[in-house]
DRENTOR-155767 format. One line per 10 residues: number of its first residue (from 1); their letters; for each residue x, y, z of N, C-alpha, C. Coordinates in steps of 0.001 Angstrom, whole numbers. Example, Ala and Ser with C-alpha at 12.3 -4.5 7.8 and 13.67 -1.06 7.14 Angstrom:
1) AS) 13190:-5690:7800:12300:-4500:7800:13200:-3300:7800  12850:-2250:7080:13670:-1060:7140:12900:30:7870
This chain:
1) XXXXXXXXXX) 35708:-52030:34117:34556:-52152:33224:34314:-50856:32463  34274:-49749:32908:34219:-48279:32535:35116:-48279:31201  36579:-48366:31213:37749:-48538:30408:37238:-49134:29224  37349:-50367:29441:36844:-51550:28593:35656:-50757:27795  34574:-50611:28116:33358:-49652:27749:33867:-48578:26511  34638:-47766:27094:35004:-46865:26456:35678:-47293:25592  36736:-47927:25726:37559:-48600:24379:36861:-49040:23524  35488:-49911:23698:34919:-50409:22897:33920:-49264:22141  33628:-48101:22912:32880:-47428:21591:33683:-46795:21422  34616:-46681:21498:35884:-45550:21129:36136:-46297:19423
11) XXXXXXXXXX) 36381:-47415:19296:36531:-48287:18429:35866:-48627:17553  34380:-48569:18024:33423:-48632:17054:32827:-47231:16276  33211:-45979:17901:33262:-44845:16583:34416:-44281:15165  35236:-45373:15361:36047:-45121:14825:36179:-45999:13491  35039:-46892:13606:35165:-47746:12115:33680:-47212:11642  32694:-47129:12310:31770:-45931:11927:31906:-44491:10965  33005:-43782:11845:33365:-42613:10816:34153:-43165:9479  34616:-43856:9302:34886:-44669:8253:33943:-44811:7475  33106:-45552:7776:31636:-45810:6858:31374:-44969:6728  30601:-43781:7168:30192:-42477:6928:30610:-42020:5485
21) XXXXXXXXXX) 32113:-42239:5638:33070:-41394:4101:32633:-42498:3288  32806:-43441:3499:32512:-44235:2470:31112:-44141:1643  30040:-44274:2362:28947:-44047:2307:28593:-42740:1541  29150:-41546:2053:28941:-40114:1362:29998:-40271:78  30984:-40741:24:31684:-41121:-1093:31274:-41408:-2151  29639:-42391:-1864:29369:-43669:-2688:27441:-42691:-2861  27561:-41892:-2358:26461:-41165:-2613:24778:-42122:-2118  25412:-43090:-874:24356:-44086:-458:23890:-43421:1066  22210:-43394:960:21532:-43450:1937:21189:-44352:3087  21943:-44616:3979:21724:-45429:4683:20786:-45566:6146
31) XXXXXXXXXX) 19845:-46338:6328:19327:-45984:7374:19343:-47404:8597  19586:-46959:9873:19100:-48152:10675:18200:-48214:11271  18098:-49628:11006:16563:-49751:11184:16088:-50564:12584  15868:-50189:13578:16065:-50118:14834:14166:-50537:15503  14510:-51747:16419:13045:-51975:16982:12691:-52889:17965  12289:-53391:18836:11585:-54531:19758:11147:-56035:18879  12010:-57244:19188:11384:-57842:18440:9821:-57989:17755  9603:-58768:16430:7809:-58575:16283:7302:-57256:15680  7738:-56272:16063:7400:-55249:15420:7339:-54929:13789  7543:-56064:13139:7130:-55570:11718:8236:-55265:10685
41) XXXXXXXXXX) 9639:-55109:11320:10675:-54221:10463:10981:-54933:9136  11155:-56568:9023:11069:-57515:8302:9970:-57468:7131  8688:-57217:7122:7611:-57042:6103:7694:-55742:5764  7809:-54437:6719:8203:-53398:6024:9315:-53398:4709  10555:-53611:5279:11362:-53809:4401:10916:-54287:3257  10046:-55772:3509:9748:-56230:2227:8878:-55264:1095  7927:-54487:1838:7060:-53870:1127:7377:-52459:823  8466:-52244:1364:9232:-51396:613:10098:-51406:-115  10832:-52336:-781:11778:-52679:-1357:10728:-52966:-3113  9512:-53679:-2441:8755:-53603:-3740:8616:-52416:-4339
51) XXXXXXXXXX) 8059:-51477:-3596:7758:-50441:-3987:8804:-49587:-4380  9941:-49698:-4569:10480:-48460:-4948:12249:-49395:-5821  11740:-50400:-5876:12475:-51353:-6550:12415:-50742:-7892  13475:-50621:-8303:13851:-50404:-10177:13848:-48447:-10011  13646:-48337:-8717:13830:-46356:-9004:15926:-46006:-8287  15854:-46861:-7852:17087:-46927:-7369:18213:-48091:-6560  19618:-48307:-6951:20156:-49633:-6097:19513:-49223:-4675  18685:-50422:-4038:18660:-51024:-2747:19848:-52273:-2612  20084:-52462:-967:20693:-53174:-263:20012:-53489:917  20355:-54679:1672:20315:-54763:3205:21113:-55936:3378
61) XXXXXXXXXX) 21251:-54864:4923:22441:-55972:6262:21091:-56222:6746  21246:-57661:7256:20379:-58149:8058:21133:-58420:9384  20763:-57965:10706:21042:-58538:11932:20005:-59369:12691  20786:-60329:12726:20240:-61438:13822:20950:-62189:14578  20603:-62918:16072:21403:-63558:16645:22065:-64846:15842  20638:-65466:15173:20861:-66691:14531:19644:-67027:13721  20487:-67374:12242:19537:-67913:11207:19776:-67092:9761  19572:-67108:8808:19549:-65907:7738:17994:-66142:6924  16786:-66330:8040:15793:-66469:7806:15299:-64906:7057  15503:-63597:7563:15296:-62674:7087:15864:-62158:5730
71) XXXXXXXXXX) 16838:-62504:5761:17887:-62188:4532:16710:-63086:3171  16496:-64277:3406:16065:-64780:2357:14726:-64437:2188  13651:-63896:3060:12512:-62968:2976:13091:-61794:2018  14263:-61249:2393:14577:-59901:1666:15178:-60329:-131  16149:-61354:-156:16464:-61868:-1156:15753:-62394:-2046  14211:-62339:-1755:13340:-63030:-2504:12218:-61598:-3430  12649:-61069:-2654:12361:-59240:-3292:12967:-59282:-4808  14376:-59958:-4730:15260:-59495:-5563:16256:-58850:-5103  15866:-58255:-4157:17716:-57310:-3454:18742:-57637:-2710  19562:-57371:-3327:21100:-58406:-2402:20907:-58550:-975
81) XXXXXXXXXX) 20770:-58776:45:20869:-58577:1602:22143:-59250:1773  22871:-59862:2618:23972:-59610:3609:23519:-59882:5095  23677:-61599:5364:23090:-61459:6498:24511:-61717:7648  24071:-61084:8945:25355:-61092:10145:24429:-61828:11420  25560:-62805:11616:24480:-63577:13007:25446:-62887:13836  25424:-62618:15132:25856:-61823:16321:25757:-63110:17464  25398:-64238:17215:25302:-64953:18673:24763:-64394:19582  25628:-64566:20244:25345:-64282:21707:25220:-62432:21778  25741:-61490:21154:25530:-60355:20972:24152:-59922:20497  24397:-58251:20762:22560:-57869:21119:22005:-56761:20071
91) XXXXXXXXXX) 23260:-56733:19261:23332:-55098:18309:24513:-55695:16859  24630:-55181:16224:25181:-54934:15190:26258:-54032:15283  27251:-53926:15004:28719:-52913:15267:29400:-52556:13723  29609:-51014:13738:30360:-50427:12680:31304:-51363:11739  32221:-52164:12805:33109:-52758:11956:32579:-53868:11088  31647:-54493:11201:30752:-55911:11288:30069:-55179:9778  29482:-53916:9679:28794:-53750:8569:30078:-53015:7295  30672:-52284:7713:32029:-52507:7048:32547:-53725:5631  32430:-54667:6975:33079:-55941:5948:31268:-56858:5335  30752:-55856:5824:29341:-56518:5136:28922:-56021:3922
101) XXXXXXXXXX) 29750:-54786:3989:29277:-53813:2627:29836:-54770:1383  31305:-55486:1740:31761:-55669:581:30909:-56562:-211  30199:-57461:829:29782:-58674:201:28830:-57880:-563  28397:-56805:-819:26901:-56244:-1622:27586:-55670:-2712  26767:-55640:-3780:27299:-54950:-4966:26757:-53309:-5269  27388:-53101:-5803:27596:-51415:-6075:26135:-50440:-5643  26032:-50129:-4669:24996:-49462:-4386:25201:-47773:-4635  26127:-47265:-5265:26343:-45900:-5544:24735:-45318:-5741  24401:-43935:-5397:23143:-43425:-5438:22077:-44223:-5433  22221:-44779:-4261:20980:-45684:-3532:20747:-45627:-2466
111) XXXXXXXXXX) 20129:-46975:-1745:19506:-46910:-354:20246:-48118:86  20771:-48257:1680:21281:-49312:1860:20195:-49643:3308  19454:-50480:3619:18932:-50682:5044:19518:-51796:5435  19886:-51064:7191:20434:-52026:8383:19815:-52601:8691  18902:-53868:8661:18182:-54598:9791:18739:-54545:11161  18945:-53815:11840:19360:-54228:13227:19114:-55485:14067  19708:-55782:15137:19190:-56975:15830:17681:-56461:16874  17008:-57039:16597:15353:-56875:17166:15608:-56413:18668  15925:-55221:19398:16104:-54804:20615:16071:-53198:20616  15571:-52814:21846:15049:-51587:22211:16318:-50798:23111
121) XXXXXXXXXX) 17398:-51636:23156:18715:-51290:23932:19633:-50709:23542  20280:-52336:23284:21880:-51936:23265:22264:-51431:21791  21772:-51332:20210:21393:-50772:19495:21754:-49391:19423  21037:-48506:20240:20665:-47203:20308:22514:-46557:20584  22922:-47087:21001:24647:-46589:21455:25791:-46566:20866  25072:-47581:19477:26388:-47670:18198:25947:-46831:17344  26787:-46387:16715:26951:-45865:15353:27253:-46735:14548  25925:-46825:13371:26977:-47563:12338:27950:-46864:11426  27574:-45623:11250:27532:-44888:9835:26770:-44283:9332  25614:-44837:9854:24600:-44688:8990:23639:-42881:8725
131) XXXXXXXXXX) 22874:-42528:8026:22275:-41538:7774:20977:-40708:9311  20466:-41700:9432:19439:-41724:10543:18930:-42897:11360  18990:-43034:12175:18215:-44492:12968:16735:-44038:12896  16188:-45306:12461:14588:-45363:12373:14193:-46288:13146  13314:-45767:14349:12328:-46370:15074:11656:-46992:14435  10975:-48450:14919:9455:-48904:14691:8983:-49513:15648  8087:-48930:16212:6773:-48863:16705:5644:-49601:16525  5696:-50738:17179:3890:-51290:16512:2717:-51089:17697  1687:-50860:16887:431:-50682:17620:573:-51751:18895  798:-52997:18862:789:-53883:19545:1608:-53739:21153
141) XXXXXXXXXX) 2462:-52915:21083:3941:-52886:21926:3054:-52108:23031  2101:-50865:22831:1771:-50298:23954:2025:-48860:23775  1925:-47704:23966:2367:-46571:23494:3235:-45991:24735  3664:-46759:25784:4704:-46109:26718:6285:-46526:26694  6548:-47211:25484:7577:-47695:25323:8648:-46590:24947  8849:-45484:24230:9504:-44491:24337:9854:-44337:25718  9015:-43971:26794:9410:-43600:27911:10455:-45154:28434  10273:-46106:28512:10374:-47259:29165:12016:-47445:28335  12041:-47127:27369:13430:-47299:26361:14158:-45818:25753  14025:-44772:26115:14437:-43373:25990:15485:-43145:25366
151) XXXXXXXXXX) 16777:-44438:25315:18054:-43857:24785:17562:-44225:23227  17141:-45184:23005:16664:-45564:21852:15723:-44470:20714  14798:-43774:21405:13770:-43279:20860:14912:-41585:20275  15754:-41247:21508:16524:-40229:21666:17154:-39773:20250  17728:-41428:20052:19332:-41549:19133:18361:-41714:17851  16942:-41618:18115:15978:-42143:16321:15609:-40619:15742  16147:-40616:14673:14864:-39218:13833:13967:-39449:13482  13259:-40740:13082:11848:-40572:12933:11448:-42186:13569  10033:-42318:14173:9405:-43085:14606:8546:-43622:13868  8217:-45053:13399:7150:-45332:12176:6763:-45654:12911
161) XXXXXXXXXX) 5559:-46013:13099:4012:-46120:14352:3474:-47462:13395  3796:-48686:13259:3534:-49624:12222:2247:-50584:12924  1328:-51287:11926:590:-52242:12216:-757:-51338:12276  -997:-50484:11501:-2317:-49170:11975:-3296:-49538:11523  -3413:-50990:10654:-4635:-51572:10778:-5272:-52512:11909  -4005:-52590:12841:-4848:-52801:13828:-5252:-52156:15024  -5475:-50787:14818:-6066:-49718:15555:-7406:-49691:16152  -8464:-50329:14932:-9955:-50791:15522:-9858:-51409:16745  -8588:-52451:16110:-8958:-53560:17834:-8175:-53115:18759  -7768:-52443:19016:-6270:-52423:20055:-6944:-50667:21126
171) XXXXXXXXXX) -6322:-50968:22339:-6507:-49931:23222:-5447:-49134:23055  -4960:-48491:21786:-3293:-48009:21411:-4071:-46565:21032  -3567:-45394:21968:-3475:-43693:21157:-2338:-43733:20299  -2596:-42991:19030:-1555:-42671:18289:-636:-41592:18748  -1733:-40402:19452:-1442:-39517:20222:-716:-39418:21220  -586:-40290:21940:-317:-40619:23083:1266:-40912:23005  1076:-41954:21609:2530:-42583:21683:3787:-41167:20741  2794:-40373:20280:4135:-39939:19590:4107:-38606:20801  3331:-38533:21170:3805:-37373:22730:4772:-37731:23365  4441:-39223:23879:5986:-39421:24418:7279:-39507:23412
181) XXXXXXXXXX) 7138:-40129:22601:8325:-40218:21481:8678:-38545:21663  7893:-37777:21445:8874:-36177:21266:8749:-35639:22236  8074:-36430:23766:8810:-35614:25283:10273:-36284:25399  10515:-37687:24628:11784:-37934:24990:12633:-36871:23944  12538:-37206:23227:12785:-36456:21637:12174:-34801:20733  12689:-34207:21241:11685:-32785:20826:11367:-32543:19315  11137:-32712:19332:10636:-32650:17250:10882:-33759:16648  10614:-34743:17473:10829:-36052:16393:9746:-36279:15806  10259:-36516:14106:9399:-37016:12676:8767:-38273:13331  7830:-38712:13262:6599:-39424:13414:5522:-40075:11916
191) XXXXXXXXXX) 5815:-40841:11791:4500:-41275:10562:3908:-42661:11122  2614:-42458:10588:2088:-44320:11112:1592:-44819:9828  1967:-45713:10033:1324:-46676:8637:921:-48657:8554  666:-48915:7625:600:-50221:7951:1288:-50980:6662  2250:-51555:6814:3090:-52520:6294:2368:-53827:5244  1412:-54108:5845:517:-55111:5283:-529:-54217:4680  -1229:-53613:5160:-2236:-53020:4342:-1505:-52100:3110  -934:-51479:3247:-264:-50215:2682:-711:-48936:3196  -1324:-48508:4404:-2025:-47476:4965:-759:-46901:5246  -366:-45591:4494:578:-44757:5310:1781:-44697:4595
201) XXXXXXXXXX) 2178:-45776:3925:3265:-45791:3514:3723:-45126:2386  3079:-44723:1812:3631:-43191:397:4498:-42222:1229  3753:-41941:1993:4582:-40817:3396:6026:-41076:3753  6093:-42818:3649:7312:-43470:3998:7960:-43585:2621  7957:-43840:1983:8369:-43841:644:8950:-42393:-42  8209:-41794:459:8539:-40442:-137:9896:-39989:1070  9585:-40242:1957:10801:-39692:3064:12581:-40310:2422  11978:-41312:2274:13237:-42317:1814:13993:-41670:240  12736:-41102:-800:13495:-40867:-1764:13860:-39622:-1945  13068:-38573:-819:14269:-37486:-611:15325:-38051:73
211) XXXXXXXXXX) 15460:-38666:605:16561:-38579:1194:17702:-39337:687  17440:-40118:-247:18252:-40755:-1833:18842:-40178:-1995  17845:-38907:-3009:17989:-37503:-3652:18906:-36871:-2999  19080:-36642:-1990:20319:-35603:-1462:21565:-36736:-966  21515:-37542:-592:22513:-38442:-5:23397:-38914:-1713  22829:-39121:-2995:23333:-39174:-3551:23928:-38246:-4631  23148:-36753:-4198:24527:-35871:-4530:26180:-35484:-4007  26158:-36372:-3163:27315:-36261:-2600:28334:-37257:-2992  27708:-38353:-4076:28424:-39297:-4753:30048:-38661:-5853  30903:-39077:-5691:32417:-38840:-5630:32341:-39257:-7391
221) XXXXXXXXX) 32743:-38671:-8259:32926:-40149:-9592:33486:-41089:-9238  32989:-42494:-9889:33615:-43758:-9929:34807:-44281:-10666  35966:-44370:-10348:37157:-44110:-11037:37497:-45627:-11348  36981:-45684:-12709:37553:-46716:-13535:39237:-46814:-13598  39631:-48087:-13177:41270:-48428:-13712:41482:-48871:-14958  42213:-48639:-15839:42166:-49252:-17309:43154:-50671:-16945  43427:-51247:-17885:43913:-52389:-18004:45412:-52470:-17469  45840:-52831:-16887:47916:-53135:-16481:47700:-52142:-15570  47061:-51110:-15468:47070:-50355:-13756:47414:-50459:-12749
């Protein structure tokens, strides 16, 4: 079992670093987007994709076990998504977004988001490629879930603390939860906001288009073939 284990992320880091070049090649920001089912990652997306729609190509992979119910929430934005059912699987894998890229069209100096598959696990151990794994956090979940899921919170650079309009009602510290997020994690980026309201989210918006901004200076020129080539 150990063997097997290893072969298998041996394999997946290895179509991962692949993406990476590709990705820095293509001057695209990619982030995964990593969470506990329910948590919100689905309407975020949506309400971010509004918001910053027409400043730069967006994309998304959608992961799910089954359905391309999300994809067409996202496709209804206007932005290509790419959805991957996993079955019986619990995560999304390097090679899987690979052949997912093709199906999307030219995202050079843009943003590409992973929907991950809705889990606090097995997630946290792949690489896709991608730029940063992003936590989300909803008020609802409890604020000891960092501790309770650690590899997850570990492998995230920033934690979105989502659903913060419902803070009145809920027995949830904000405090509380990003203490643990950075006792697992020592300086982990932290923002809270609310997805539905819009509380918070400029903060999020703005994180994303620095990080455009530099991910797509690293874009390669696009080398046109002329004709009989």
């Amino acid at each position: 079992m150990v063997q097997v284990e290893q072969d298998i992320m041996s394999a997946n880091q290895r179509h991962a670093d692949v993406n990476r070049r590709v990705f820095a090649g293509r001057g695209i920001f990619v982030i995964n987007l990593v969470s506990s089912p329910g948590s919100g990652k689905t309407t975020l997306l949506v309400k971010t994709i509004e918001a910053l729609k027409g400043e730069f190509p967006i994309g998304v992979i959608e992961g799910d076990q089954q359905t391309g119910l999300d994809a067409d929430r996202i496709a209804a934005t206007g932005a290509p998504a790419y959805q991957i059912n996993t079955g019986k699987g619990c995560h999304l894998d390097a090679h899987g977004v690979g052949h997912a890229l093709e199906h999307l069209p030219d995202l050079r100096g843009g943003l590409l988001f992973i929907e991950n598959v809705g889990n606090l696990v097995c997630p946290a151990g792949f690489d896709l490629g991608e730029a940063h794994k992003v936590v989300v956090l909803s008020t609802t979940e409890g604020e000891d879930k960092p501790l309770k899921y650690p590899d997850m919170f570990y492998a995230s650079d920033l934690m979105l603390l989502n659903k913060a309009d419902l803070l009145p009602y809920l027995d949830f510290s904000v405090e509380t939860a990003q203490g643990f997020a950075r006792q697992v994690h020592p300086g982990m980026e932290c923002l809270t906001l609310s997805a539905r309201s819009g509380e918070g989210m400029e903060a999020w918006l703005e994180w994303l288009r620095q990080g455009v901004t530099a991910a797509s200076a690293t874009a390669k020129p696009k080398v046109l073939l002329s004709e009989g080539t």
